[in-house]
Steps between C-alpha positions, in 0.01 A plus 500: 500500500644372815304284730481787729407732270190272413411410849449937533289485146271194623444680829394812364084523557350394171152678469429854585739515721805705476579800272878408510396200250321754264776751553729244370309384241445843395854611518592201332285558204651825424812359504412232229376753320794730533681264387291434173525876428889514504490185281288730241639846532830442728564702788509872391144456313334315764265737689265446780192527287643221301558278804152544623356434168666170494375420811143657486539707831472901538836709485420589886564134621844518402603763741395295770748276444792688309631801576560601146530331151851435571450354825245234275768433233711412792289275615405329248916448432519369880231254457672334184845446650341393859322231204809442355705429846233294636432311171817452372797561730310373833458130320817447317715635784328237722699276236847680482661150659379347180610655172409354263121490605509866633622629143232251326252680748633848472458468140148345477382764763648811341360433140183392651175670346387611800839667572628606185127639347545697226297739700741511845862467292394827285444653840884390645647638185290817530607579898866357404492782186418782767726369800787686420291849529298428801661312842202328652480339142885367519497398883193279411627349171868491581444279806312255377758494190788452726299222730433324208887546331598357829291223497594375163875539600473295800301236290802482242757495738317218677484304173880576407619414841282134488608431185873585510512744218724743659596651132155685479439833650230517727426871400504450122259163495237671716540844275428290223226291603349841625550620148335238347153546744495903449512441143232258480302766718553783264346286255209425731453876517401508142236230424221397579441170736368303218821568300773391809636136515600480847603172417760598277613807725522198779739289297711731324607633875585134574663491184729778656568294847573167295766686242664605832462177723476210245336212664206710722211701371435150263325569110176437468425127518857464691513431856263667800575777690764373805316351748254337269434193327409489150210281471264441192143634575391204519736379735475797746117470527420107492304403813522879657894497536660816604516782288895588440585784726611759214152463379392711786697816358484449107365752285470297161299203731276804628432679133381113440304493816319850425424414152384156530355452846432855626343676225245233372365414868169700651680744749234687765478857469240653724132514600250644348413714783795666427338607128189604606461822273585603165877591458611297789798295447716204657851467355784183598795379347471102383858366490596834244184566354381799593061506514203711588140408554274842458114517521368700163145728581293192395650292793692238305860441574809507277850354541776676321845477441660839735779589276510834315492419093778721501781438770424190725466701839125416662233717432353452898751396759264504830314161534170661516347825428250721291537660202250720376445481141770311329851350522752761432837440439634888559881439360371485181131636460355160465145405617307191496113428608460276765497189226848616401376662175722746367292891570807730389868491450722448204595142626350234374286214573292423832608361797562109517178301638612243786303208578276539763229276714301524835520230768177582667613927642850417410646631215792301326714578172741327340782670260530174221592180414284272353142479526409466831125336706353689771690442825296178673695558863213440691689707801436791310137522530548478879705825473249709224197483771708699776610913439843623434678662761834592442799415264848504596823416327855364607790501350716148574911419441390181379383313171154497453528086499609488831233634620223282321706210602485603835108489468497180318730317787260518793112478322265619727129428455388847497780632269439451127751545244426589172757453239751649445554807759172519706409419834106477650486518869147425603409659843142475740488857475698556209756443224857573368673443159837526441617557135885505493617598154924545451652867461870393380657161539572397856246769623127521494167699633198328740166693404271424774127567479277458824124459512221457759161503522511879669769787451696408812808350590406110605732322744586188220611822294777625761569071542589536164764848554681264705509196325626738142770660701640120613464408125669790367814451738503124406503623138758686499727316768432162177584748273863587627541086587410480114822710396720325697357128446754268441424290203296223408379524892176263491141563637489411917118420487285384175320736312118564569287362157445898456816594579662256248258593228596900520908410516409252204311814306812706584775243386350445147601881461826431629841719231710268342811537714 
C-alpha cells in the first residue's frame, strides 16, 4: 500500500462510525471467500450459495454488492491481479535500474507463499482456462500477463546491456526464466503448503539466471546478492552493526524469521470483550499461522489452528464474529465444536490446539516454538484494564524490520517494545499496540489495536493517526534506500542497546551467501 493509500485507511473513523468501513469489510469478505470457492469447485461450479457459505452471510447480501455471479467472479479476478501489480510488479520495477537485484526480487516475490498459495494460483489457472470463452476474463488476465512479460524483458535487457553479453536474446532469456516460474506455479497448484519447498523453487529459478549470466545470481554459499556484503552472522550482528541491505527483501532469511522468532513469541489477539457469548470468535494471522480464539457454552476459550483438515483455505476469514453452533467448513461438509472436536465429516482428526494465555482482558496466542513463560511485559497490564475500541490494519512496502528498527532508534518512555514485532503505547486516557507481522519479503502489515477507558475516540488516539502515517512513509521511503544501498555502507549513529540486541537476534539467522 502506498503511503497515501494508508494515510486514507488511518483516517477512516474507527468505532461506529462509518458504514463505508463495514461495506468494505463486507464486500471484501465475499471476495475471500469467492475466491476459496473457485479454488474448490473452479469457476463454472462456483455458485452464490457456495460463496455465502464460505463466508457465513445470507445469499441477499451479495446482490448488494454484485450485480450477478459473474460480476463476483470478476471481482474476485480484479482483486488478485491489482495484488499481484501492487505486490510484485510495483516493487521490483522500482528496481528495473538494478538487475540483478530486481530479478532476485521478482523471483522471491512471485514464488512467495502469500502470492503463489496453492489456494490463489489454482484460481489464475482456473480464470486463465476460461479466458479464451469469456472477454472480461482475457482483458483482466492478459494485461497483467503482458505487464509482467514486459517487465521481465526490460529486466534482461538491462542485465545483457550492463554486462556486455550482446550474443543473448533479450526475448528468449526472459521467455525462459518466465517458463521456469509458471512451471513451478503449476506445481504449486497441486499440493498442499506443507508439501512446497519454496526454497528450492527460489534457487532452481536462480539456477536458470546463473546458466545464462555466469558470474551473478551466486550458488548458495557463493557471493551476496549485488549490492551486498557477505558477512558471517556473526560478523553482521556484533555490537548492533547494520543489517546487509538484501536482508530487507529475502525470502529464505524471512521463512527463518517466521519459524524461529515469529511463531514461538506471545502475539496479542483481542479482548475479551470481544468474546463475550458462546460462539463468538476472534481470528488473526501470526507471521503465517492462521488462529482462532472461540468461547464454547461453558464460557471457556479455545485457540485453534484455522485451516480446513482438508485444503488449507481458513475456515473464518473476518477477524471477529458469531457462529451459532459450530465451526463449519462448507467446501467439504466438515464441522467441529467450538474445542475443535471433529462433529461430522469424512475428514479426519480435530482441529490443531494453539497455545493460548490471558494478560489480565487481553487475550494472546502463540502458533509454536519451544516452550514458552507467560509474557512478564509489565506494559501489558497497563493496556488489559482499559476497553477495546477499534482495530485497524495497514498494509506497508517495507520489511517488517524496518519498521521495529524504526521504534527501537528513538525509545520513548511511554512506548514499550516487546520482542520481536510489538509495540505498547501507553496513553492518560488510553493505549495503542502495534503488532507488525511480514506478508512477503520486502513488504509487511501494521495491526493496530486502540483502547480507552470509554468507547470514544481520545485525542492521544488521533496523536497517534498522525504519528503512524509519518512512520509508514519513513518505512517505505528506508525501504527503497535499502534496494539501492551501496555496499558495505556503515551505520551514521550507534545502535540503541535494544536496537542492537533485535539486529543481533536477526543476524544469527542470517543464509549462507
Amino acid at each position: 500500500m502506498s503511503s497515501q493509500r494508508a494515510s486514507t485507511a488511518l483516517a477512516e473513523p474507527a468505532a461506529n462510525g462509518g458504514g463505508s468501513r463495514i461495506r468494505q469489510r463486507q464486500r471484501q469478505r465475499l471476495i475471500d471467500a469467492c475466491i476459496s470457492a473457485l479454488h474448490i469447485y473452479g469457476p463454472s461450479r462456483t455458485t452464490v450459495e457456495k460463496v455465502v457459505a464460505l463466508a457465513d452471510l445470507s445469499p441477499g447480501i451479495v446482490r448488494f454488492y454484485f450485480d450477478s455471479k459473474a460480476a463476483m467472479l470478476i471481482a474476485s479476478l480484479a482483486y488478485l491481479a491489482a495484488e499481484f501489480g501492487e505486490r510484485v510488479l510495483a516493487p521490483v520495477a522500482q528496481l528495473k535500474h538494478q538487475p540483478v537485484q530486481a530479478l532476485r526480487l521478482l523471483v522471491d516475490l512471485y514464488l512467495d507463499a502469500d502470492i503463489a498459495s496453492p489456494r490463489k494460483v489454482s484460481v489464475w489457472y482456473a480464470f486463465w482456462g476460461e479466458a479464451t470463452a469469456r472477454q472480461e476474463y482475457q482483458d483482466i488476465c492478459g494485461q497483467k500477463d503482458e505487464e509482467f512479460a514486459a517487465l521481465v524483458r526490460e529486466l534482461i535487457q538491462g542485465l545483457i546491456a550492463a554486462r556486455g553479453a550482446t550474443h543473448l536474446d533479450a526475448d528468449g532469456v526472459a521467455l525462459g526464466l518466465i517458463g521456469v516460474l509458471e512451471v513451478l506455479w503449476q506445481g504449486f497448484a497441486f499440493e498442499s503448503e506443507a508439501n512446497i519447498d519454496r526454497a528450492a523453487a527460489v534457487a532452481r529459478s536462480l539456477a536458470f539466471l546463473r546458466s545464462v549470466f555466469p558470474g551473478e545470481f551466486g550458488s548458495a554459499g557463493a557471493a551476496a546478492p549485488q549490492g551486498a556484503a557477505a558477512p558471517t552472522a556473526a560478523a553482521s550482528g556484533a555490537a548492533g552493526a547494520r543489517l546487509p541491505a538484501w536482508a530487507y527483501a529475502d525470502a529464505a532469511l524471512l521463512g527463518a524469521e517466521r519459524e524461529q522468532l515469529l511463531r514461538p513469541a506471545w502475539q496479542l489477539l483481542g479482548h475479551e470483550a470481544e468474546l463475550r457469548t458462546a460462539g463468538d470468535f476472534l481470528s488473526g494471522d501470526l507471521a503465517g499461522e492462521r488462529v482462532i480464539v472461540v468461547r464454547d457454552a461453558r464460557g471457556r476459550l479455545h485457540a485453534l489452528r484455522n485451516t480446513c483438515r482438508r485444503r488449507p483455505h481458513a475456515l473464518l476469514t473476518a477477524r471477529r464474529g458469531r457462529l451459532k453452533s459450530a465451526i463449519h467448513c462448507a467446501a467439504h461438509g466438515l464441522t467441529y465444536g467450538f474445542d475443535g472436536r471433529l462433529i461430522e465429516g469424512a475428514t479426519p482428526g480435530d482441529l490443531t490446539v494453539l497455545e493460548m494465555t490471558r494478560q489480565g482482558r487481553l487475550v494472546l496466542v502463540r502458533a509454536g516454538g519451544a516452550a514458552a513463560a507467560r509474557p512478564a511485559e509489565p506494559a501489558w497490564d497497563a493496556c488489559a484494564v482499559l476497553l477495546p475500541r477499534a482495530v485497524a490494519d495497514v498494509d506497508v512496502a517495507a520489511d517488517w524490520k524496518v519498521i521495529v528498527e524504526q521504534w527501537l532508534e528513538s525509545p520513548q518512555s511511554q512506548q514499550h517494545f516487546v520482542a520481536p514485532n510489538q509495540l505498547l503505547q501507553i496513553r492518560p486516557a488510553g493505549a495503542s499496540i502495534l503488532q507488525v507481522v511480514p506478508t512477503a519479503p520486502g513488504r509487511c502489515r501494521i495491526r493496530r489495536f486502540d483502547f480507552s477507558a470509554a468507547q470514544r475516540a481520545s485525542r492521544g488516539s488521533r496523536e497517534t493517526d498522525g504519528a503512524l502515517r509519518a512512520q509508514i512513509e519513513l518505512a517505505e521511503s528506508t525501504q527503497s534506500g535499502l534496494m539501492g544501498a551501496a555496499p558495505d555502507q556503515p551505520d551514521a549513529t550507534p545502535a540503541t542497546p535494544a536496537l542492537a540486541r533485535f539486529r543481533e537476534s536477526i543476524a544469527v539467522l542470517l543464509p549462507a551467501r
